[in-house]
C-alpha positions in Angstrom: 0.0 0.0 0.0 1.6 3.3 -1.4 1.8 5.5 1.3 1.7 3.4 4.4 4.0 1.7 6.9 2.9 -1.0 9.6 4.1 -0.3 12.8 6.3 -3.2 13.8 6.6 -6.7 12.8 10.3 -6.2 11.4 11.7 -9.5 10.5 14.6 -8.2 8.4 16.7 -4.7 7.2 18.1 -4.5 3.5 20.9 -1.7 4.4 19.0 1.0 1.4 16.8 4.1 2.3 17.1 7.4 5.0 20.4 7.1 6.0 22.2 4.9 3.8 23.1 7.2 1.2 21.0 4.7 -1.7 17.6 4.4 -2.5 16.2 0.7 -2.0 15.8 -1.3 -5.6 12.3 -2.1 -4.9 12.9 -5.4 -7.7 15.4 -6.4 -4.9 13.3 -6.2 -2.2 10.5 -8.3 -3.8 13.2 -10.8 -4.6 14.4 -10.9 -0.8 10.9 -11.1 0.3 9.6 -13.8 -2.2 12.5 -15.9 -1.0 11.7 -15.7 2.9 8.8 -17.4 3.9 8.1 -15.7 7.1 8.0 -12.3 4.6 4.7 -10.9 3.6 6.3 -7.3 2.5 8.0 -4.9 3.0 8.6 -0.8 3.1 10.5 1.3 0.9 13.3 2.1 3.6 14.5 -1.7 3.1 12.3 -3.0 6.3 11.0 -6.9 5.6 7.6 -7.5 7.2 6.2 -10.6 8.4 2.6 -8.6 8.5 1.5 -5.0 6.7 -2.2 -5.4 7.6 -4.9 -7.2 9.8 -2.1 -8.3 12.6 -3.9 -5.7 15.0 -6.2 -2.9 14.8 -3.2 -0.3 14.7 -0.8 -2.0 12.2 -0.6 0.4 9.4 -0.9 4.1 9.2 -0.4 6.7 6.9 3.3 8.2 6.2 2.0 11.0 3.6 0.2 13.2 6.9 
């Protein structure tokens, strides 16, 4: 979901994003997540997720506000 981030629920960190002086190759990052089972996505500052929705009623807000 363009826009959001879930709170939590951090399984993994690609070294990309705010403070790593390269944007993340989101192709990459589907290709790290497709490979790890516990993975079910991930946010465009390299975190892997092992939940982005449903996990609890505060799991995802909105990073655009």
């Amino acid at each position: 979901m363009s826009g959001t981030d879930a709170v939590g629920h951090d399984i993994a960190h690609i070294e990309c994003g705010e403070g790593y002086g390269k944007e993340c190759d989101i192709e990459e990052l589907v290709a790290i997540c497709n490979s790890n089972s516990s993975c079910r996505g991930f946010n465009s500052n390299g975190f892997l997720k092992s939940c982005t929705s449903g996990c609890d009623a505060n799991c995802c807000y909105d990073v655009t506000q």
